[in-house]
Wavefront OBJ file of the C-alpha trace (Angstrom):
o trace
v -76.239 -67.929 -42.530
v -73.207 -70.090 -42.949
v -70.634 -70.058 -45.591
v -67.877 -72.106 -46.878
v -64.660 -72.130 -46.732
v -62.269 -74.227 -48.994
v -58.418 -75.450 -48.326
v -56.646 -77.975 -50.090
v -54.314 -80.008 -47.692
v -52.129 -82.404 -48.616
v -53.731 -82.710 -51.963
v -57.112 -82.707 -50.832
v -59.638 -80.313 -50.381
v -61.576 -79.873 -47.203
v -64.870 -76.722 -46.915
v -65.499 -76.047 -43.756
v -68.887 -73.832 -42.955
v -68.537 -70.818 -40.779
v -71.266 -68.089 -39.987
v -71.216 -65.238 -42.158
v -70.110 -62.676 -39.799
v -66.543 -65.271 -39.044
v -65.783 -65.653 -42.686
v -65.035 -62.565 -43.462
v -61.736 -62.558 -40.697
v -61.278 -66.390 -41.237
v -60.677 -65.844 -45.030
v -58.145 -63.323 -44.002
v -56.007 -65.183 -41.422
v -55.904 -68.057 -43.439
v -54.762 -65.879 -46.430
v -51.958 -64.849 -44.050
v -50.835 -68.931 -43.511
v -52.028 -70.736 -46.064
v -51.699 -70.433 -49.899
v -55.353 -70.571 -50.146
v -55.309 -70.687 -54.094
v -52.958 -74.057 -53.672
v -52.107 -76.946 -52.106
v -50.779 -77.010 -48.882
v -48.660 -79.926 -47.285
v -49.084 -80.965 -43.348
v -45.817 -79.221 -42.131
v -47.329 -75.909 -43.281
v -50.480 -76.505 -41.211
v -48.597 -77.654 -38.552
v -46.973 -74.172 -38.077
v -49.848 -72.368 -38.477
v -51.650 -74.280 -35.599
v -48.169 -73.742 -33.851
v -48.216 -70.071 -34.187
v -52.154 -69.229 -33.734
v -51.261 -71.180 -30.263
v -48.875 -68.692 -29.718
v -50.687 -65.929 -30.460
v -53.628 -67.047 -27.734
v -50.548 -67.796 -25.542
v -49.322 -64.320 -25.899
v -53.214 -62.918 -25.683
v -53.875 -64.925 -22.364
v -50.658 -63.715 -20.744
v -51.565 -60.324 -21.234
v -55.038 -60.689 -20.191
v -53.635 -61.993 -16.671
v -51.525 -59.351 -16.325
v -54.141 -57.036 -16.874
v -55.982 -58.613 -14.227
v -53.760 -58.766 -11.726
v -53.166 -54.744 -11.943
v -56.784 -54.679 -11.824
v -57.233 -56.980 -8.567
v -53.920 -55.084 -7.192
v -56.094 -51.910 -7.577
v -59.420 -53.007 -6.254
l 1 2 3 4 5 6 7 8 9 10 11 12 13 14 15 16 17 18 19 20 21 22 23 24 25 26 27 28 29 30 31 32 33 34 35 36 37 38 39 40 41 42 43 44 45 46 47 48 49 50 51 52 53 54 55 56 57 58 59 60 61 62 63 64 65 66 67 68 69 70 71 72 73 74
């Protein structure tokens, strides 16, 4: 089942549809970077695109180095 999302950007409002079991920790992040009661301009969804890039940065790092101690073990 899917469910929407809203956002207003810019001074216009864009729903997205998600499955059920995703909205629940979408609703959250974007509570975290957006004001999701509000309007939003560009530059603050420009940071967080910025920093949720980071954050997979960060998460894919770590996965490699996990790997690596793995393969240096095997």
């Amino acid at each position: 089942m899917s469910v929407k999302i809203g956002l207003n950007i810019g001074g216009r409002h864009f729903d997205v549809d998600v499955e059920e079991e995703f909205s629940l920790f979408l609703k959250q992040e974007m509570a975290k970077d957006f004001n999701i009661n509000g309007n939003n301009d560009l530059k603050v969804l420009l940071q967080s695109y910025v920093r949720k890039n980071h954050e997979l940065f960060t998460q894919e790092q770590k996965m490699k180095e996990i790997i690596k101690k793995c393969d240096d073990l095997g």
